[in-house]
N, C-alpha and C positions, 0 to 999 in steps of 0.2 A: 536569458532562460535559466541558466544557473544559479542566480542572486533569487529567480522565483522560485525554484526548488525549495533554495536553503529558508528562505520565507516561510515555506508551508511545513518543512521539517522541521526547522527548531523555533519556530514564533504560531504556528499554527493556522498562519494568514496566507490565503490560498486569492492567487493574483488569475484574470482570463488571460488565455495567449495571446489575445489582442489589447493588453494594456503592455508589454512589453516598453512602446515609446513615451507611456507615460512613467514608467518606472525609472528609463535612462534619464528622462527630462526633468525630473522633481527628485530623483535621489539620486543616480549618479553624477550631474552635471555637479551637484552641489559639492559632494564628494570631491571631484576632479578642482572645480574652483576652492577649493580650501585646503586643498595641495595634501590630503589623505589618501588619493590615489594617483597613479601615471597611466595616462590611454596611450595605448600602442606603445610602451617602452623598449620594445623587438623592434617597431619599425614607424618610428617616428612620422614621417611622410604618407601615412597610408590614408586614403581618403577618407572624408567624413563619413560619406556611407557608404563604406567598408562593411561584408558582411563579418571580415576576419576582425576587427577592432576588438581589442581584449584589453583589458585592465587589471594593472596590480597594483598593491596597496605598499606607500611610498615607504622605503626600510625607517627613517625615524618615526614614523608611526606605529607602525608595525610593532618596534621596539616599547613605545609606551604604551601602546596598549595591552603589551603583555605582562607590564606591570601593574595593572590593575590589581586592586585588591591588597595588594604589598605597602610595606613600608615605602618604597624605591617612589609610586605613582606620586605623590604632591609633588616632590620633588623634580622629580622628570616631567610632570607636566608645566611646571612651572619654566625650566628649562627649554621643554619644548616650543612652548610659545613664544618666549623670548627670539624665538631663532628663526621663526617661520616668519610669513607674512601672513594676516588672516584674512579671514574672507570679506569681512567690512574692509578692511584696507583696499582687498583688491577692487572692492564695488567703488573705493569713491577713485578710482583712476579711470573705471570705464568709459568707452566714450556716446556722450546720449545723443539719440537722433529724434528728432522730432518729426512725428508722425503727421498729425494733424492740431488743430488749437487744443485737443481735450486728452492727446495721447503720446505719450513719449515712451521710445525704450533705449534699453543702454546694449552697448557691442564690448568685447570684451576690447583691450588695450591691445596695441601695435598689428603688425602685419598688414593684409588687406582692408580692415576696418579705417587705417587713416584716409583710406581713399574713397573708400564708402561715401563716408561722413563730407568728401568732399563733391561725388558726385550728388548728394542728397541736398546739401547744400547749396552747393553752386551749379553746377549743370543744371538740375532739374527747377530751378527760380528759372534759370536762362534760356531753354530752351524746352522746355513741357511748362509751362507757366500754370498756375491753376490746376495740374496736372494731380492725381492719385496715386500714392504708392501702394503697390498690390502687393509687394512682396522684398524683403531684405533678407539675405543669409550672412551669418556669421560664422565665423571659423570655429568657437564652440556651442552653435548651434544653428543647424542647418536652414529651419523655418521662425530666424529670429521676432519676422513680422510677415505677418502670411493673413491677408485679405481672401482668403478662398473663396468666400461668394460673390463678390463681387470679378472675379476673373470666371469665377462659373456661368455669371450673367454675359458676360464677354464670350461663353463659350466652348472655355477652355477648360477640362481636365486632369490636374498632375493628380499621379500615384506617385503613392511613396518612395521612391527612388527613381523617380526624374531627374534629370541631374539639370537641376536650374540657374539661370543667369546668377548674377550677385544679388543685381534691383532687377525689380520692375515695375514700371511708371505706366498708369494707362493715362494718356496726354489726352484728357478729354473733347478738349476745345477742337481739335483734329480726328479726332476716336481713331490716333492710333499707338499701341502698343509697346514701348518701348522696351527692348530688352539690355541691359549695360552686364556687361563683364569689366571687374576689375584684371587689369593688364596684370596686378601683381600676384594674384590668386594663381590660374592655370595659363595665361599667357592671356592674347587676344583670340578674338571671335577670327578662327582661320578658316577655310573650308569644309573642312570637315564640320565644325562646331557650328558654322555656319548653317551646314545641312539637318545637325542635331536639334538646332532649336527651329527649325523653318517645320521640321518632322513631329517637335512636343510641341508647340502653337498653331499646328496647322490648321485647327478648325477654328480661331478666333474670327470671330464677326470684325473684330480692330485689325489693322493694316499694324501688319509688323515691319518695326524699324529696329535693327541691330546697330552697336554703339559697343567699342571699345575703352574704356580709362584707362590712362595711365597719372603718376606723378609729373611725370617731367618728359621734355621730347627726349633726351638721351636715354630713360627706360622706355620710351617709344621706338628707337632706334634699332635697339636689338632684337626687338621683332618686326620688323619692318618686313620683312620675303615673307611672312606668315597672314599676313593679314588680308583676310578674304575680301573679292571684291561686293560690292555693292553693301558697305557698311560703313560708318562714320566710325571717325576718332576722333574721341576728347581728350585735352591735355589739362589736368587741373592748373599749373603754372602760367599756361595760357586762356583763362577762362572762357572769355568772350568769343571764343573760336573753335570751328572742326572743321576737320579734314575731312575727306569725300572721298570715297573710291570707287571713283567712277558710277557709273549709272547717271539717270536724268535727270535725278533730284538730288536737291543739296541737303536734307534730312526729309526724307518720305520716306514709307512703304511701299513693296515691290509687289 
């Protein structure tokens, strides 16, 4: 809301309230990925859709950009780039996920996205076969891939601050729903999260099936008391395989 003030006071360009999330999504993000600004540098961990999320503009930038206009700016810009990473550099380490034959997108590097990439890959060939993804979040950006009519046809309704699985896969062949939390994001689908998504899917015509990732059984390990009953675990190390917890089925809807 700030950045649109300063918008219409010193550039003359007057933004609606409701483009706010295209403002973050096409020029802060850009911003953020070219390492000119730092989101949340008060408090690093703060959720992605955090109303508190603030941003400040990164102190070596900050510094050349005050030299503009000066003798000091060829200099220090040239300086400055030498020392940064740019933002081409950062796009070709992203890692791409393939959508469908005609659509691909890229996730930014490390974190939850190496498991993403592994359930999209390997889980969803092996057990949603033919299966749809409806939806991918990424850690710098929440609706990386967002099918929303096609889950509206299913149904279902998120508002903007839903707080959504990582994937989700409607497993056509079965018409039912799959929701996957990456174990390395906020833990495993436990009771509680269990109850949170059984409450934001409730109306799906699709039979919802909850599905934990992790990397390895030893990051599985240490949530193990946590993990709600009546939902599977996948381990990407172990591909070909999930774990059950309990209920009548070995991956259904309840």
């Amino acid at each position: 809301t700030q950045l649109m003030g300063f918008f219409t006071e010193h550039y003359g360009k007057t933004y609606a309230p409701n483009t706010r999330e295209t403002v973050r999504r096409q020029t802060v993000h850009q911003f953020r990925d070219a390492g000119l600004i730092l989101e949340n540098p008060d408090e690093p961990a703060r959720p992605v859709n955090s109303g508190k999320t603030v941003y400040q503009i990164e102190q070596s930038a900050l510094e050349l950009l005050r030299s503009f206009g000066t003798e000091e700016w060829d200099t220090g810009l040239r300086a400055y780039l030498a020392s940064v990473e740019t933002l081409q550099e950062r796009e070709m380490v992203r890692i791409p996920i393939r959508i469908d034959a005609d659509h691909t997108i890229t996730l930014s590097p490390g974190g939850q996205n190496i498991l993403i990439e592994q359930i999209v890959d390997e889980f969803a060939s092996r057990f949603t076969p033919s299966g749809r993804l409806l939806y991918i979040g990424d850690a710098d950006e929440k609706f990386a891939h967002f099918d929303q009519a096609a889950l509206t046809a299913l149904g279902v309704t998120i508002g903007a601050h839903g707080k959504m699985p990582d994937v989700i896969i409607h497993h056509t062949e079965k018409d039912w729903l799959v929701l996957v939390e990456a174990g390395t994001s906020h833990g495993p689908i436990n009771p509680k999260r269990y109850q949170e998504l059984k409450q934001l899917f409730g109306s799906s015509r699709a039979g919802l099936v909850f599905v934990t990732a992790f990397l390895t059984r030893r990051a599985m390990v240490e949530y193990l008391p946590e993990i709600s009953w009546e939902t599977d675990v996948w381990v990407a190390e172990s591909s070909d395989h999930l774990i059950h917890f309990n209920g009548e089925r070995f991956l259904g809807p309840y």
